[in-house]
N, C-alpha and C positions, 0 to 999 in steps of 0.2 A: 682690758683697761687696768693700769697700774693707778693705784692708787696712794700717795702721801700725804699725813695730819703733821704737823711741828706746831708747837707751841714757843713765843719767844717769851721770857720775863714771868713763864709757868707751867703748868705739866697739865697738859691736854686730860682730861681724866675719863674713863669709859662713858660715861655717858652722852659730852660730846662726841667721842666717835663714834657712840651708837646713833645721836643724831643726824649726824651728817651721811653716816652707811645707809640709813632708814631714807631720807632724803635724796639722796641719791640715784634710788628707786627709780621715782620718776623720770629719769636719764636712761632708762631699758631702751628707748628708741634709741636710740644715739651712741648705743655702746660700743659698734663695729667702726664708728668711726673718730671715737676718743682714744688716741694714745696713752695720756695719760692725764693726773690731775696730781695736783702738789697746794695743797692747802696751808697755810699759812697766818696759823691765830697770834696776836702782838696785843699784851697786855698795856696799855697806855693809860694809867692812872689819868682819869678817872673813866677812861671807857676802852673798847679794844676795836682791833683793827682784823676784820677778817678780808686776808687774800684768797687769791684762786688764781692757780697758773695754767692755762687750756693747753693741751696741743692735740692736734685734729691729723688724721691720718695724712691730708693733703698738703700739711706740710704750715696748716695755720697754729698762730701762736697770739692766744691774748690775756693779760693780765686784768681780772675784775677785782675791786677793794670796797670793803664795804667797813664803816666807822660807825659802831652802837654802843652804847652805855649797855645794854644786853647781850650777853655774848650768843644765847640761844640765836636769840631776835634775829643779830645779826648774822648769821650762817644761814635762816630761814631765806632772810632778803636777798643776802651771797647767791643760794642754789636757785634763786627765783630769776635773780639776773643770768646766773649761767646756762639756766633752762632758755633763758630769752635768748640769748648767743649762740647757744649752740643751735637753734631751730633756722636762725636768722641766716649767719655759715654754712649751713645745710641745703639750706632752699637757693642761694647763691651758686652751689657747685651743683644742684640737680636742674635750676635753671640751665646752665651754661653748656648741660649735655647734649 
């Protein structure tokens, strides 16, 4: 799994990336079938905008966006919804085997 953080309007600083690595984690099921991940934090005075760009070995692609006045917060919600995606994706191509 290739992993990307960019920060727009700010410089992403260790301890968000150690959040979002830490977080992540919980994505160990999933890892054989994540291509890659490209995150995408956007300071928007007076709150930010965390993306998330999927792509899944099968060839899926989906963008999640999450808007919090807390930037932890929001990356928390971010990997909560892409843990929901990525199970939901998952269960659709082992259905259809």
């Amino acid at each position: 799994m290739e992993l990307e953080i960019k920060g727009v309007h700010f410089t992403v600083h260790d301890d968000t990336r150690e959040l979002i690595t830490t977080k992540l984690e919980k994505l160990e099921f999933a890892a054989e079938y994540i291509v890659d991940l490209q995150f995408t934090l956007t300071r928007e005075n007076p709150d930010f905008l965390a993306e998330v760009k999927l792509h899944l070995s099968w060839g899926h692609s989906s963008v999640i966006k999450v808007r919090s006045y807390d930037l932890h917060e929001g990356i928390t919600t971010l990997i909560d919804k892409l843990d929901h995606k990525i199970r939901k994706e998952r269960d659709k191509v082992t259905d259809h085997k």
